[in-house]
VOBA-1610 file (N, C-alpha, C; in pm, whole numbers, padded with zeros to 5 digits, always signed):
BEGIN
Unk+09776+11665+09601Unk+09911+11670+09654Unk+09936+11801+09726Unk+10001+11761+09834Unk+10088+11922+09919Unk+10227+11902+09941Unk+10287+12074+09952Unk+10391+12027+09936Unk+10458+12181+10023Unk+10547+12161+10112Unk+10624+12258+10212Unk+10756+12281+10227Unk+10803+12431+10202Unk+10908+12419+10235Unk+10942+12512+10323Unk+11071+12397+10440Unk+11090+12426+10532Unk+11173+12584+10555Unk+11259+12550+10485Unk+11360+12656+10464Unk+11430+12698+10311Unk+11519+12768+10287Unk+11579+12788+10185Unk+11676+12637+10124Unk+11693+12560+10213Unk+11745+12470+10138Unk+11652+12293+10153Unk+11524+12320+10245Unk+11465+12159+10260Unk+11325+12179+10199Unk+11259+12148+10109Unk+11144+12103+10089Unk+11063+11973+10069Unk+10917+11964+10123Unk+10918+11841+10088Unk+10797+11793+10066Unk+10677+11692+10008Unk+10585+11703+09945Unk+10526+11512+09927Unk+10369+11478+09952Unk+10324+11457+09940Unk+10183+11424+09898Unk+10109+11298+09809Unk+10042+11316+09754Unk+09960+11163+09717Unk+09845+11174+09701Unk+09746+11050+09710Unk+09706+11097+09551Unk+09671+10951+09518Unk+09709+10922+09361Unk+09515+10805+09331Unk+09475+10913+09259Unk+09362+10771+09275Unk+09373+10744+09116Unk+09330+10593+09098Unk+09408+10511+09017Unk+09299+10443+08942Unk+09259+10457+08801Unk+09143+10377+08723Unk+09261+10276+08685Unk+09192+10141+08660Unk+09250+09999+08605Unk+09111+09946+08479Unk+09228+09919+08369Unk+09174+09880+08259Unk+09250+09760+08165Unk+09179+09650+08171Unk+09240+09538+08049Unk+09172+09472+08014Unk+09183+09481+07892Unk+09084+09365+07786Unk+09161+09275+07731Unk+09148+09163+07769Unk+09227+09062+07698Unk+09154+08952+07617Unk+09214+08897+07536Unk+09158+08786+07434Unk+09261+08690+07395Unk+09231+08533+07409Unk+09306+08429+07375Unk+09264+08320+07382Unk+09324+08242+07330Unk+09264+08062+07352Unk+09330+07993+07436Unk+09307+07901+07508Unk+09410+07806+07622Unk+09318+07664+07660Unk+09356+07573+07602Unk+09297+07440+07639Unk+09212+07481+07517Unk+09204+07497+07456Unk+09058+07482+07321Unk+08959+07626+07349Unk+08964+07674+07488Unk+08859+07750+07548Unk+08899+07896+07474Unk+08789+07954+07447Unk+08813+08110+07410Unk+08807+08203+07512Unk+08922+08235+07549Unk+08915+08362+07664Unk+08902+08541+07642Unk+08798+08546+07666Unk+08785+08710+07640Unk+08676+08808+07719Unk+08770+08861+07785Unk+08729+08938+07883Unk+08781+09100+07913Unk+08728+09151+08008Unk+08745+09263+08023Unk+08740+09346+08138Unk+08812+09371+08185Unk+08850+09403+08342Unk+08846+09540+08401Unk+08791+09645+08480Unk+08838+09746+08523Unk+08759+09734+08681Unk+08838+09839+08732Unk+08819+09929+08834Unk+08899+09994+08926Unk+08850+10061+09030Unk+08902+10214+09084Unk+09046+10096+09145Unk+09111+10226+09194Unk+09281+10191+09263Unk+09300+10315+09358Unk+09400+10288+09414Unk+09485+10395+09493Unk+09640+10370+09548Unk+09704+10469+09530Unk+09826+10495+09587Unk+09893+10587+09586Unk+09980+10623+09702Unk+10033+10765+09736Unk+10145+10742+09692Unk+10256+10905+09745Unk+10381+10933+09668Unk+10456+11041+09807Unk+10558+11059+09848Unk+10620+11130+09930Unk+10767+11170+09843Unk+10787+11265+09905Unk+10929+11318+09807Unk+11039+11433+09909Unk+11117+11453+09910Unk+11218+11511+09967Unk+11338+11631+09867Unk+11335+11749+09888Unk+11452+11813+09824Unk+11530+11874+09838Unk+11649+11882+09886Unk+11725+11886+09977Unk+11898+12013+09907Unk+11869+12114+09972Unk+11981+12173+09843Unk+12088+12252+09946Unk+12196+12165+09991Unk+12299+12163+10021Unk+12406+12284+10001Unk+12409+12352+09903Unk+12455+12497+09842Unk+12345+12548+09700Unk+12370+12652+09755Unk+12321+12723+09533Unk+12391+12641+09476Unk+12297+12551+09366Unk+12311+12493+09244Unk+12351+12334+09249Unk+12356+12295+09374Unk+12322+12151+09389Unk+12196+12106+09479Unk+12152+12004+09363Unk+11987+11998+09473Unk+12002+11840+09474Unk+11965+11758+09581Unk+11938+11638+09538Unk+11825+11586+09637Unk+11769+11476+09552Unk+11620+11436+09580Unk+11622+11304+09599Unk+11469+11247+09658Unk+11462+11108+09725Unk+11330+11100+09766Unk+11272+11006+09644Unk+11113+10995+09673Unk+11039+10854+09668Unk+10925+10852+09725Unk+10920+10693+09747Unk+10789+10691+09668Unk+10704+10610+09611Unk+10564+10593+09572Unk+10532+10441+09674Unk+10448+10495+09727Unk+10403+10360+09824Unk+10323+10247+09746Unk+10320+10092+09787Unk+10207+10014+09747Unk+10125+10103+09723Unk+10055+10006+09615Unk+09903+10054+09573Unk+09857+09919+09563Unk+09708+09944+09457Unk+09625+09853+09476Unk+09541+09875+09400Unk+09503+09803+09253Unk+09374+09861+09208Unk+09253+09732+09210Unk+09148+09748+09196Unk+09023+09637+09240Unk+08971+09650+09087Unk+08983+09558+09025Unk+08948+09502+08915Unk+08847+09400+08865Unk+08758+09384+08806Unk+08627+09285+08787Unk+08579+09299+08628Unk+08491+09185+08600Unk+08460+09128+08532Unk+08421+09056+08469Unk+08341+09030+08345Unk+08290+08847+08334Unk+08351+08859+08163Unk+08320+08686+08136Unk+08361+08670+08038Unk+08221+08554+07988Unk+08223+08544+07850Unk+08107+08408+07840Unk+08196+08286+07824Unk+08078+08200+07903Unk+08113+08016+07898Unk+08014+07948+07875Unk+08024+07880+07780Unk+07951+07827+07745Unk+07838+07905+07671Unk+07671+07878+07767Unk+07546+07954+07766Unk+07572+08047+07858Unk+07620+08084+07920Unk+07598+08189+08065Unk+07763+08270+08039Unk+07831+08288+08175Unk+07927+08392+08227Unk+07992+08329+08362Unk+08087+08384+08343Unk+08163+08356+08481Unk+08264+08483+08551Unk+08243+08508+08631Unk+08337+08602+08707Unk+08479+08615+08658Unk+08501+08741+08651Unk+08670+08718+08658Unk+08686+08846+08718Unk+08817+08825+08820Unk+08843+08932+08864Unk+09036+08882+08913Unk+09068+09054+08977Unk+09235+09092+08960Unk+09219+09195+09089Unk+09314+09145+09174Unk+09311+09266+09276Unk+09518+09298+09191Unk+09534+09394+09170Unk+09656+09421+09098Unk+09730+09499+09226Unk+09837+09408+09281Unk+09905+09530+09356Unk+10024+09632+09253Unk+10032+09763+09292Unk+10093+09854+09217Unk+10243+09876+09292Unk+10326+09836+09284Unk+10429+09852+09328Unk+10492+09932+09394Unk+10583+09890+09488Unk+10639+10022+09553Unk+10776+10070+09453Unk+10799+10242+09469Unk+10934+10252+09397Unk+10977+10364+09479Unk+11138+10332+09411Unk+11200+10451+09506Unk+11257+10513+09424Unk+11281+10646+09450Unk+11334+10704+09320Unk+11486+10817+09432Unk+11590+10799+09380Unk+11647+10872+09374Unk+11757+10992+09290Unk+11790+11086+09317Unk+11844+11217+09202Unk+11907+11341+09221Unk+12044+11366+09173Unk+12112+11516+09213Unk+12098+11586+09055Unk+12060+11690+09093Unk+12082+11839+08986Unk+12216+11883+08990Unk+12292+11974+08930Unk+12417+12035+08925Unk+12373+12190+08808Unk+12413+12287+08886Unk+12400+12367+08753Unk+12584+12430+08739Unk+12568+12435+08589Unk+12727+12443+08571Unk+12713+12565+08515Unk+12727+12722+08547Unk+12720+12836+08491Unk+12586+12891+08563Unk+12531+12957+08454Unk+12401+13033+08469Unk+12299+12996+08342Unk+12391+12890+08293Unk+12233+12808+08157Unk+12228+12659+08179Unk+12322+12605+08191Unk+12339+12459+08197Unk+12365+12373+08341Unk+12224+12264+08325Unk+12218+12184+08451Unk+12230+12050+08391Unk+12296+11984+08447Unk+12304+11841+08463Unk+12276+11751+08555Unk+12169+11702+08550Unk+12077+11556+08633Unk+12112+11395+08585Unk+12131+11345+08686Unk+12147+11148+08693Unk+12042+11180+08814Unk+11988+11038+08816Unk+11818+10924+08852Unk+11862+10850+08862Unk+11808+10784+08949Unk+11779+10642+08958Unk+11665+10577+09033Unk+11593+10424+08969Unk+11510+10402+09038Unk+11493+10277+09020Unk+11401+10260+09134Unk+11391+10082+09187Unk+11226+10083+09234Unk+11173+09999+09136Unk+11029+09937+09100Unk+11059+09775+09178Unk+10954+09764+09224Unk+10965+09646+09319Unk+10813+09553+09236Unk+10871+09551+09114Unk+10793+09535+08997Unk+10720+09354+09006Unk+10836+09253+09081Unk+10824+09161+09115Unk+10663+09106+09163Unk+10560+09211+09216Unk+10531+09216+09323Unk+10368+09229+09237Unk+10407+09203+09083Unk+10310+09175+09000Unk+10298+09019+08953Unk+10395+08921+08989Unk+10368+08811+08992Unk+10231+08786+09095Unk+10264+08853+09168Unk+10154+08801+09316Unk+10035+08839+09295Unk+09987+08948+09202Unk+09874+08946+09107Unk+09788+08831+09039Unk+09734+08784+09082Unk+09678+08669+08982Unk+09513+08697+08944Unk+09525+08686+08845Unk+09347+08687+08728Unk+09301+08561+08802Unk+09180+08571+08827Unk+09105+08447+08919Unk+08992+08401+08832Unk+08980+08322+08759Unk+08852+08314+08736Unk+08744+08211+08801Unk+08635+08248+08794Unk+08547+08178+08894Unk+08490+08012+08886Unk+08513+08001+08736Unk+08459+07855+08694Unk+08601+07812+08647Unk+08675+07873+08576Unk+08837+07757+08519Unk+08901+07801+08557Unk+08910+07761+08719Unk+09037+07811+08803Unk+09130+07739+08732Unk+09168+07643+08711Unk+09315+07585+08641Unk+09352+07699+08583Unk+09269+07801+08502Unk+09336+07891+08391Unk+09415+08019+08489Unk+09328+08012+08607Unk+09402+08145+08668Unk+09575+08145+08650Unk+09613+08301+08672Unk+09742+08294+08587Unk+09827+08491+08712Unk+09929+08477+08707Unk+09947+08567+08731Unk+09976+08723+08652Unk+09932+08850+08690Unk+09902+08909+08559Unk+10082+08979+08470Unk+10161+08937+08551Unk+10303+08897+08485Unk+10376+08836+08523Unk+10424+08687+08479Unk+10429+08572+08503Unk+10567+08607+08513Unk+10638+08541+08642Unk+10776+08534+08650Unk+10877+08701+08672Unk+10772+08782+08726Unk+10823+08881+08747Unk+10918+08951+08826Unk+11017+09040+08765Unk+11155+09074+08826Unk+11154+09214+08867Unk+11232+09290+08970Unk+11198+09409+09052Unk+11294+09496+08856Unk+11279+09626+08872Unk+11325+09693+08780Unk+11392+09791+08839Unk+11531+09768+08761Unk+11643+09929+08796Unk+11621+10010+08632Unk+11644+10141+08700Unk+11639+10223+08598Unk+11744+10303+08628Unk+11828+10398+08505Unk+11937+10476+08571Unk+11886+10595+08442Unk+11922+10724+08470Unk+11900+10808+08335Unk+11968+10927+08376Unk+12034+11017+08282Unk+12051+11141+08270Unk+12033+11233+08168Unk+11987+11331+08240Unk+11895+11458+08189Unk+12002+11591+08202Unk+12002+11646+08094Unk+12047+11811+08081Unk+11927+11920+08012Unk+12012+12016+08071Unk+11869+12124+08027Unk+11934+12253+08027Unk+11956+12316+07924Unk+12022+12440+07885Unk+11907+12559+07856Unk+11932+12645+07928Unk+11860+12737+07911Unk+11920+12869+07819Unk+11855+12884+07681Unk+11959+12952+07570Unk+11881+13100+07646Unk+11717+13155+07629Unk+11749+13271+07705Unk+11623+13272+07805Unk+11554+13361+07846Unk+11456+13379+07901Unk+11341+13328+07821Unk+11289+13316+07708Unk+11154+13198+07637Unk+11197+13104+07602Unk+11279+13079+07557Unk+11306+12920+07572Unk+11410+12861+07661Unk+11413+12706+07680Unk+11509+12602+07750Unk+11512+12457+07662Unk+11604+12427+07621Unk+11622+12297+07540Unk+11654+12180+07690Unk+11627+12056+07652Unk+11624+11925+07764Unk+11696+11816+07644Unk+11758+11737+07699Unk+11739+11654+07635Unk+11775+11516+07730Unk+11749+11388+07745Unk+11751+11294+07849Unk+11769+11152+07815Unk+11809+11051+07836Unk+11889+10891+07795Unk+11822+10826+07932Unk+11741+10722+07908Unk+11779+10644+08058Unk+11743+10501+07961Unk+11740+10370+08084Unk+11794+10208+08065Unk+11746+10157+08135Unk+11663+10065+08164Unk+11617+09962+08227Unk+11610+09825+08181Unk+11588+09717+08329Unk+11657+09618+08302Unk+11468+09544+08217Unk+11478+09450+08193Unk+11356+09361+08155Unk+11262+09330+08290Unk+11131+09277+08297Unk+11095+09237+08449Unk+11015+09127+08430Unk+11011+09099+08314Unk+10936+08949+08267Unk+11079+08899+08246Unk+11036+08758+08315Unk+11127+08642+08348Unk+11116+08550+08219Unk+11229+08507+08137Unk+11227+08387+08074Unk+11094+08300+08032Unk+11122+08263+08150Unk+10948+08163+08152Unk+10824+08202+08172Unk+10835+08349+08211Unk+10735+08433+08194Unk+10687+08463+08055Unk+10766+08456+07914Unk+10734+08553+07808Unk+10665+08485+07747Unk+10591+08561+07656Unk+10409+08509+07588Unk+10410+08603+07524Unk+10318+08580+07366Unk+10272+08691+07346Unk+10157+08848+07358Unk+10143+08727+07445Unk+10063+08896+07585Unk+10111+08924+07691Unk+10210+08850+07699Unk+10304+08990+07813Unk+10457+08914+07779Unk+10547+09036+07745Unk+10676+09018+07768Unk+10777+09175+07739Unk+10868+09199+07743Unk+10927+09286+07730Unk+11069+09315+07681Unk+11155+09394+07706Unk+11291+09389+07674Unk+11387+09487+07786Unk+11478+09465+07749Unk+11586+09611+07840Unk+11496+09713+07801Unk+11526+09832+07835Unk+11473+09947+07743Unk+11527+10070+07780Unk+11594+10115+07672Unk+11666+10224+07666Unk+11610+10306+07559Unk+11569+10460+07625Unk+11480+10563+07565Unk+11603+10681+07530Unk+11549+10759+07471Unk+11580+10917+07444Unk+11521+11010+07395Unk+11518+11130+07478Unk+11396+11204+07463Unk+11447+11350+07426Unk+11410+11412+07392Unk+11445+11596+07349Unk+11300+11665+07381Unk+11367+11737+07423Unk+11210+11880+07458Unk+11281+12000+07492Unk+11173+12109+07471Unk+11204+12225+07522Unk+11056+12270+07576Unk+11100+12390+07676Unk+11001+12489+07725Unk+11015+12623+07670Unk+10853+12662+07698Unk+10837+12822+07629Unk+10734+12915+07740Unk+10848+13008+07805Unk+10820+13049+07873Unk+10752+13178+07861Unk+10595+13165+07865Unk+10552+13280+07849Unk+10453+13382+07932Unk+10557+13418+08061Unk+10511+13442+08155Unk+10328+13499+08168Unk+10247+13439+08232Unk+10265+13372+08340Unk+10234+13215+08284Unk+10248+13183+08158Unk+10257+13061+08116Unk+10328+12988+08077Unk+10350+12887+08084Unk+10480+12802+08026Unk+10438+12676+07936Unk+10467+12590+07834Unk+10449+12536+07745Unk+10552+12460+07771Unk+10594+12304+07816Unk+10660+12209+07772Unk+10659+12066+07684Unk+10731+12067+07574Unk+10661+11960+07504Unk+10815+11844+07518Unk+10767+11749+07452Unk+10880+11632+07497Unk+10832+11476+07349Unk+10940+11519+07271Unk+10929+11346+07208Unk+11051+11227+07229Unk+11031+11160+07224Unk+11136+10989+07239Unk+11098+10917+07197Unk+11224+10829+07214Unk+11237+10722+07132Unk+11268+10618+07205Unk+11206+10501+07224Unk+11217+10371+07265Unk+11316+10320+07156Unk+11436+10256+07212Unk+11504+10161+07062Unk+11513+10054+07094Unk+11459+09944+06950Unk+11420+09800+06962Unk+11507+09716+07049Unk+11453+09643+07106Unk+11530+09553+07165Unk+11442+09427+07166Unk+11536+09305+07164Unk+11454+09161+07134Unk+11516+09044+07227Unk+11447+08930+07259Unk+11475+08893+07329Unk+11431+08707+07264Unk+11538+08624+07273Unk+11484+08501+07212Unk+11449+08419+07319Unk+11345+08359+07291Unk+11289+08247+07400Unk+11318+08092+07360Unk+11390+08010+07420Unk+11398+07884+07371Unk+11221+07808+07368Unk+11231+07665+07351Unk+11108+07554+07354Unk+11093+07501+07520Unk+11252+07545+07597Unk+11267+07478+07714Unk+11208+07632+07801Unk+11183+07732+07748Unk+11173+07793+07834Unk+11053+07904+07827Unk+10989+07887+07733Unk+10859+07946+07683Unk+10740+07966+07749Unk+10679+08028+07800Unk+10524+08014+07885Unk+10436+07926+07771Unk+10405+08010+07642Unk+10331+07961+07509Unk+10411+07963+07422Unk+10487+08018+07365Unk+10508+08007+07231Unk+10692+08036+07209Unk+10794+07967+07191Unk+10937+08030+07154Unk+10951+08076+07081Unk+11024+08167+07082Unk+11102+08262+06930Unk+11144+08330+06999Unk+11182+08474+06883Unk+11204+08587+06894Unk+11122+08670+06941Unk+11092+08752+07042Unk+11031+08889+07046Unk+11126+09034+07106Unk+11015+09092+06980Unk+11059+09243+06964Unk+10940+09335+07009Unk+11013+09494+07068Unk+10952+09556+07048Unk+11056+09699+07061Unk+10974+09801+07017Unk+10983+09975+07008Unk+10907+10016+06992Unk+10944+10179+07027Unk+10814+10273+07011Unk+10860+10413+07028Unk+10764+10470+07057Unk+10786+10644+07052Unk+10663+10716+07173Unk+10725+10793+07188Unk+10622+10856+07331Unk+10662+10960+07341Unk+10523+11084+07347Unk+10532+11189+07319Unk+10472+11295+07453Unk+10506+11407+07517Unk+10408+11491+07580Unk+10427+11589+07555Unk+10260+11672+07605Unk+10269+11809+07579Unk+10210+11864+07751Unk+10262+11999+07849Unk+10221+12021+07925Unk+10188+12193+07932Unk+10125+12245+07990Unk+10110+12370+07987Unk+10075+12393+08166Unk+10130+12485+08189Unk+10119+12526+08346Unk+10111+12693+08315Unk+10012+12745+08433Unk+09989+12851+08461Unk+10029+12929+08638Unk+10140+12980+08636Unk+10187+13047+08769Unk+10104+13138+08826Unk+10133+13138+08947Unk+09997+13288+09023Unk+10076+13307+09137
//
């Protein structure tokens, strides 16, 4: 990635993204045992804009272009093997976002973004001998909004506390959901701080995914109706060195 700025208030930055693809899947369909295992290389770039209008308002606008990852594989049939392969397109998104700093410790950030997530229906697993089974690799798929806001108080010079909320909509469709692919809304919350120790800095970050479930009728099931749930937790740690 590079990245330039023009002046005191425009910067702006681009960057090529190369992309490993990995899935192993396992299931039965028609009596047949499906189990296979898929990878390979990808690519896609990212452009970004930041734009700061006065001291202490900044706002931003960045795009991640299509991608594309090339995926392959076999699985056994019978006595022998058969091909399987996934060209996966990676979606385009747009991301937009204003900063505000209110004083000389406290900033307040709102996001938003739009995954053109849809665009994984058009993905389809091919296989070479039971084409009937080919399938798309998320069935019934819907573009995704996301909205979130982030604050970040800086108590003194070594540390800065964060803490951040965002919401998104589901992107598996109804008749899309299975129990190998489906999803929910999802609304996170995260806390972190940084430790600034010149010329190094330390940021760590934990959240919380909270459950959300989604019932599938008999009329509207890919495989199987009910209930599905899920949650989780997601954690990082980063360290950067200035020069």
């Amino acid at each position: 990635g590079v990245a330039y700025r023009f002046n005191e208030q425009l910067s702006a930055g681009a960057a090529i993204t190369p992309l490993f693809g990995l899935s192993h899947m396992r299931y039965t369909l028609g009596g047949v045992d499906f189990k296979y295992r898929l990878n390979g290389p990808g690519i896609q770039g990212m452009l970004g804009l930041r734009w700061e209008p006065r001291p202490g308002l900044a706002v931003g606008l960045g795009m991640r272009t299509p991608g594309r990852v090339w995926m392959d594989g076999s699985m056994p049939l019978g006595g022998s093997e058969q091909d399987v392969d996934l060209e996966l397109e990676m979606p385009m998104q747009v991301f937009v976002g204003v900063s505000k700093h209110f004083g000389e410790r406290l900033t307040a950030s709102l996001a938003g973004r739009w995954t053109d997530s849809s665009s994984f229906g058009d993905s389809m697993i091919e296989f070479e001998v039971t084409d009937a089974a080919d399938a798309p690799f998320v069935p019934r798929a819907k573009d995704e909004w996301l909205v979130s806001l982030g604050l970040e108080y800086l108590c003194n010079e070594l540390l800065t506390l964060r803490l951040g909320v965002g919401h998104a909509n589901a992107i598996v469709g109804d008749k899309g959901v299975s129990p190998l692919v489906f999803d929910t809304q999802d609304t996170r919350v995260g806390v972190g701080f940084s430790l600034n120790l010149d010329p190094w800095s330390i940021d760590f970050m934990a959240g919380h995914a909270f459950r959300g479930s989604r019932d599938i009728g008999a009329d509207e099931a890919l495989i199987l109706p009910g209930r599905y749930s899920i949650d989780g937790q997601v954690a990082m740690i980063g360290v950067t060195w200035r020069h």
